[in-house]
N, C-alpha and C positions, 0 to 999 in steps of 0.2 A: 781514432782509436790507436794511440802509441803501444798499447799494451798486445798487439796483433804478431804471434810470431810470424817470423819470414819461413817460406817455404822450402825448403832444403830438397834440391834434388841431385841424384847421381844417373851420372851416364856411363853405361856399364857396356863394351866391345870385348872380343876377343883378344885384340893388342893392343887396344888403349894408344890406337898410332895414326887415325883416320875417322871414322864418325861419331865416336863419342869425343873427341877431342874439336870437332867440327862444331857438334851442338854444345860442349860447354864454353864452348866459347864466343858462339852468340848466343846462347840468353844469360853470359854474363855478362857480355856487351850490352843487349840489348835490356835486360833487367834492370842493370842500376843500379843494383843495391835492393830491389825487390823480392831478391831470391838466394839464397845461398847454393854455389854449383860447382859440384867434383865431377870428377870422369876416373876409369878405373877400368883394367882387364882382365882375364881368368888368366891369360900368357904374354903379359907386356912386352913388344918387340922393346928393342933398344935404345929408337929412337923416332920422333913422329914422322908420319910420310912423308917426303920434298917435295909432292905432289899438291899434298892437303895442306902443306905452310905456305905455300908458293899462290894456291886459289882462295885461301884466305888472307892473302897480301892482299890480291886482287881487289877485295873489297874491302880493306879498309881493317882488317884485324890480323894482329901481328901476337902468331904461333909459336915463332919460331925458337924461342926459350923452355916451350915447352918440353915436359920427358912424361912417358908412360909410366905408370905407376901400377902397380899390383890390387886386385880387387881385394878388398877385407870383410868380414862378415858385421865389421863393424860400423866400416860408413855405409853397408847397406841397413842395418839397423836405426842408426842417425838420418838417415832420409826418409822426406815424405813420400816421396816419389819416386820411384827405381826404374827407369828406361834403355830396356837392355835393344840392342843392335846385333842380333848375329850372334849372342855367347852362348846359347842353348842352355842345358842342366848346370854352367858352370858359376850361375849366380844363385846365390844362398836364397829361399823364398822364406821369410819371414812374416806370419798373420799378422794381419792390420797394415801392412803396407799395399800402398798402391803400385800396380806394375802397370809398366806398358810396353809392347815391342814394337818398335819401329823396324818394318820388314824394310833394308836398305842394300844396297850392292854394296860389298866390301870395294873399298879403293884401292887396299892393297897390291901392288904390280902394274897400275892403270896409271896415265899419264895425265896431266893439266886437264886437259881436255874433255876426258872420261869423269876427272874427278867433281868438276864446274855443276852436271846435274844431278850429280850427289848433294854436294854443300850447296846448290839451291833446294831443292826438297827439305834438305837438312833443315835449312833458314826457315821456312815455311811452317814446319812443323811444330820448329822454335816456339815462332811468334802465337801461333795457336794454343801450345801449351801455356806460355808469360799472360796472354791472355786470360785465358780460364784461370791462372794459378792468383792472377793481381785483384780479378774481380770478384774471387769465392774470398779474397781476404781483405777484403774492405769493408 
C-alpha cells in the first residue's frame, strides 16, 4: 500500500538538550524513512548535552549539529504521536492525539557515564514504539 501515511512523531523534553534528542535520533536512525521525527522543549537550553552527543557517538549516531528547538502547539498538532519526557503541563494536549510519557531521569548535569542507562532505555523504548508504529501501518 504506497498510499499508507508515515507516522509522524514528536519528542517533547523540558530543554529539548538530552532525551528527546536521544530518542529522535534513534527512531530516525533506526526508522528509515518509516516515520517522520521531531523533538521540541517547553524551555530549550542552548545547546544539546556534551554528555548525550558524546554517548551517542558511542554508538554510532552523530548529534552533535544538533540545537534545541522551542516546542509549538503546531507540531504538536501535525503529530500522530506526542511522547513527552519530563515536561509536565507544558505540552499542549490536543484530542485525537496520542500521548505517551516516558518516565526517564533527566541527563541534565550527569556525565557519560550516568548518561549511557539513559540512552539505553532510551533505545529500547525506541525500538518498541518503530515496532508497533511499522506494523499497525502495513
Amino acid at each position: 500500500m504506497s498510499n499508507v501515511e508515515i507516522p509522524q512523531v514528536l519528542f517533547v523534553c523540558v530543554h529539548n538538550a538530552g532525551r528527546s534528542q536521544m530518542a529522535a535520533a534513534f527512531l530516525q536512525h533506526l526508522g528509515a524513512g518509516k516515520v517522520r521525527v521531531r523533538s521540541a522543549g517547553s524551555a530549550p537550553a542552548d545547546a544539546v548535552n556534551p554528555a548525550v552527543v558524546q554517548a551517542m557517538a558511542e554508538v554510532g549516531i552523530d548529534i552533535s549539529a544538533n540545537v534545541p528547538k522551542v516546542l509549538t502547539a503546531e507540531e504538536v498538532r501535525s503529530s500522530d504521536v506526542v511522547i513527552t519526557m519530563g515536561c509536565g503541563d507544558a505540552c499542549p494536549i490536543y484530542p485525537g492525539k496520542r500521548y505517551l510519557n516516558w518516565d526517564l531521569p533527566d541527563p541534565a548535569g550527569k556525565d557519560v557515564e550516568a548518561v549511557r542507562p539513559i540512552r539505553d532505555r532510551i533505545r529500547a523504548l525506541v525500538e518498541e514504539l518503530l515496532e508497533e508504529l511499522t506494523s499497525s501501518s502495513q
